[in-house]
BAGU-886350 format. One line per 5 residues: number of its first residue (from 1); their letters; for each residue x, y, z of C-alpha. Coordinates in Angstrom, 1 decimal. Layout:
BEGIN
NUM) a) X,Y,Z  ...
This chain:
BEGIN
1) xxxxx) 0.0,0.0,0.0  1.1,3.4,-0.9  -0.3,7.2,0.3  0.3,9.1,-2.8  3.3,11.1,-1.1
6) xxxxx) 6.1,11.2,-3.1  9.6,10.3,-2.3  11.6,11.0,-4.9  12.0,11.7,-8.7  13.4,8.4,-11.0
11) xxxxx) 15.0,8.2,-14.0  14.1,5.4,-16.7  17.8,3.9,-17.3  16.3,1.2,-20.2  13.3,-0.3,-21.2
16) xxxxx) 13.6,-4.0,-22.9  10.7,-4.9,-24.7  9.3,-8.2,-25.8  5.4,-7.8,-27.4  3.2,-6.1,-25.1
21) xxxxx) 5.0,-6.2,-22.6  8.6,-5.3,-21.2  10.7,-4.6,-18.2  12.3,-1.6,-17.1  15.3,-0.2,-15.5
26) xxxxx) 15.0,3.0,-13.8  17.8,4.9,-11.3  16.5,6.2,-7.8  18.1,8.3,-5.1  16.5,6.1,-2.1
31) xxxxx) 18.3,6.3,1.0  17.2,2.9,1.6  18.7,0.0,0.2  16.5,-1.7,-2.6  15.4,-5.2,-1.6
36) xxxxx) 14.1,-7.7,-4.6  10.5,-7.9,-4.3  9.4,-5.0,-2.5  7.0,-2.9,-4.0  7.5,0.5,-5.5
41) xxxxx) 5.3,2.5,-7.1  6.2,3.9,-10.9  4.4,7.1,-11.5  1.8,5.3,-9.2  2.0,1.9,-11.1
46) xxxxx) 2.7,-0.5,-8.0  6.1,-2.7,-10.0  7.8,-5.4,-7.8  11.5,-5.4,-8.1  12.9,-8.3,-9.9
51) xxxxx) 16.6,-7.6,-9.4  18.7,-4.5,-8.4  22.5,-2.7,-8.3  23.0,-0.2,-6.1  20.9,2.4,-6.8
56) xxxxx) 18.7,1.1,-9.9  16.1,-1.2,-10.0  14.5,-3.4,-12.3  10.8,-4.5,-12.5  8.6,-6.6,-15.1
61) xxxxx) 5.7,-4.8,-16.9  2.9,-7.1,-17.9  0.5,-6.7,-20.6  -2.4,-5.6,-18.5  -0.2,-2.7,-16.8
66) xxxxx) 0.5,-1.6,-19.9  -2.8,-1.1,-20.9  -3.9,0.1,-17.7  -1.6,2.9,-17.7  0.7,5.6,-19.1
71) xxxxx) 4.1,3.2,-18.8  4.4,2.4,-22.4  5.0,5.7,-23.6  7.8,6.2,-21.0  11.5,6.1,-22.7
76) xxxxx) 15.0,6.1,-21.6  15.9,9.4,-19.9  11.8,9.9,-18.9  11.6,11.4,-14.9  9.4,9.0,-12.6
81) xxxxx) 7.5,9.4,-9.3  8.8,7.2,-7.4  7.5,5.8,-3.2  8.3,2.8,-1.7  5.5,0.2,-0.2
86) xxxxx) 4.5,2.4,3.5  6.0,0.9,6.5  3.4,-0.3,9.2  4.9,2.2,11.6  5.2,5.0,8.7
91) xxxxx) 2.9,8.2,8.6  0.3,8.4,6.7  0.2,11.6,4.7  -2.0,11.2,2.3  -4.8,9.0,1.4
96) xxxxx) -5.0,5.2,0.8  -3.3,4.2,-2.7  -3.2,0.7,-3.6  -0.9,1.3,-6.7  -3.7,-0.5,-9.0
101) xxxxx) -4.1,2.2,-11.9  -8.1,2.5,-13.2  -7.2,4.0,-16.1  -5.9,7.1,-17.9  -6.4,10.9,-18.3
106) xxxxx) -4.8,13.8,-20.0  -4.0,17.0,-18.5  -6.0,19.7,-20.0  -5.0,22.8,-18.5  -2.3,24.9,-16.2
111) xxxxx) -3.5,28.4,-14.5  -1.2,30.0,-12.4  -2.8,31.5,-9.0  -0.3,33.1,-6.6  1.2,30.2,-4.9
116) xxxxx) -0.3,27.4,-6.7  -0.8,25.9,-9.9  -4.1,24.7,-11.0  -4.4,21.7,-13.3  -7.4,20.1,-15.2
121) xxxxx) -7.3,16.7,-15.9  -9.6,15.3,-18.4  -10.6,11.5,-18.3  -13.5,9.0,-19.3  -16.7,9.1,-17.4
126) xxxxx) -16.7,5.5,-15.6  -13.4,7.0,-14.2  -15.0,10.6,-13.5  -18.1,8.6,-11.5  -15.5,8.4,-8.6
131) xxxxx) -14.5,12.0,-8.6  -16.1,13.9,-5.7  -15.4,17.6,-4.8  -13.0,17.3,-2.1  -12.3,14.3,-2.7
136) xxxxx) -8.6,12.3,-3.3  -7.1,10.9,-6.6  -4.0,9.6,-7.4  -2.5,11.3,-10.4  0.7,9.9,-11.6
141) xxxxx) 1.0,8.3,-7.9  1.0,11.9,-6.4  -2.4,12.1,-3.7  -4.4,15.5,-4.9  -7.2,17.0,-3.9
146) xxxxx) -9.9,17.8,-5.9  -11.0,20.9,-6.5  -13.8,20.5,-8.1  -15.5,18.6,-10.9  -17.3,19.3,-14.3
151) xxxxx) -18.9,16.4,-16.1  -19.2,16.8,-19.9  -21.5,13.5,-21.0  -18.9,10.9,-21.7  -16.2,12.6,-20.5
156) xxxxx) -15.4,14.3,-16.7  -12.9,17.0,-16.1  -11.1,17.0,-12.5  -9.7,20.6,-11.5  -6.8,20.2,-8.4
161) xxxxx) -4.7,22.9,-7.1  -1.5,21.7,-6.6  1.1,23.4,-3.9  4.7,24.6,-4.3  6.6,21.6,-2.5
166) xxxxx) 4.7,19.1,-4.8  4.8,21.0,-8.0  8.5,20.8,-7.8  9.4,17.5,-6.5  7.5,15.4,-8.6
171) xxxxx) 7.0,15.0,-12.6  3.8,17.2,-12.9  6.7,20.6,-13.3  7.8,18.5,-16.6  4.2,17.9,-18.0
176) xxxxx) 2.7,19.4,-20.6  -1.1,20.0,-22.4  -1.8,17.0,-24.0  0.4,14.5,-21.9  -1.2,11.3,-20.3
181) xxxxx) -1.1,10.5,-16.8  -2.1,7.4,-14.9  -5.5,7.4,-12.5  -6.7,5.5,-9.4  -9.7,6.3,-8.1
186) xxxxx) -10.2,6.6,-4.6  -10.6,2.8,-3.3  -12.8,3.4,-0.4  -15.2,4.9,-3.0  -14.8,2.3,-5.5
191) xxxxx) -15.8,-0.4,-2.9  -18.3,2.0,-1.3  -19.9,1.9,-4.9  -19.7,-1.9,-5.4  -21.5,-3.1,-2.4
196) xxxxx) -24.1,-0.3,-2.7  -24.9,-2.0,-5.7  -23.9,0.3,-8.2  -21.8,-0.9,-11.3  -17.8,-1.1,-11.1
201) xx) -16.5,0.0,-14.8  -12.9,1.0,-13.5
């Protein structure tokens, strides 16, 4: 389980693919020594590590995770979110992330407002039926949350305003208009929905 705080930015070292799906190689600055099989999440993809040396990892990408999320379209040099599984006795700073992406979204717009920067993600509607003002999503791994929420028939359009600290230490500072980013709705609310009967399209 993961809270959506990151821990430090990655950097993709290789990716070898083999059909649909691949593994990857990506350099972190953990001050933790990397253990194989732990969980860390990968721009909020939870990736086990298959092997490591010193401070890179490597981790198997299956078919489904790829189309799940955004990892396909990441290359050598690409920046990362990176945060480790949370330790029983760690604080919890954010909200529950399970590291189980829903789907995708595309960012659709920056607006500067004095200290913050506000950011629109657009996304499919089964994914924007979890989206509650005031609410948490995990974008690219990183907990926001949101703002508000327009929904546009088949399509929803998340607004968060993100702060200083978290605009700079993860990869949102290196996104653009148009880029994709990986969503997981809030879980509580996903299961909240399930056993009240209504239908679970994530």
């Amino acid at each position: 389980m993961f809270t959506g705080i990151i821990e430090c930015l990655g950097t993709v070292k290789k990716m070898v693919r083999a059909g649909k799906s691949f593994s990857i190689e990506i350099e972190s600055s953990f001050k933790e020594e990397i253990v194989t099989g732990e969980s860390i999440a990968v721009n909020g993809v939870c990736l086990t590590v298959s092997s490591f040396s010193g401070s890179s990892f490597t981790a198997d990408v299956t078919p489904e995770t790829v189309r799940r999320s955004s990892l396909g379209v990441l290359r050598a040099g690409s920046p990362v979110n990176l945060e480790r599984a949370l330790k029983a006795d760690g604080r919890f700073g954010g909200h529950i992330v399970s590291g189980h992406i829903d789907g995708t979204g595309r960012i659709a717009a920056f607006a500067k407002e004095e200290n913050a920067v506000n950011i629109q993600f657009s996304m499919e509607k089964k994914l924007g039926d979890y989206m509650i003002e005031k609410g948490s999503v995990a974008v690219d791994g990183i907990s926001l949350t949101v703002a508000a929420v327009k929904r546009l028939g088949s399509t929803c359009v998340v607004f968060a305003s993100v702060i200083p600290h978290t605009w700079s230490s993860t990869v949102l500072s290196k996104k653009r208009c148009g880029d994709i980013v990986n969503i997981e709705c809030d879980i509580v609310g996903k299961y909240i929905r399930h056993f009240a009967g209504g239908e679970h399209e994530c």
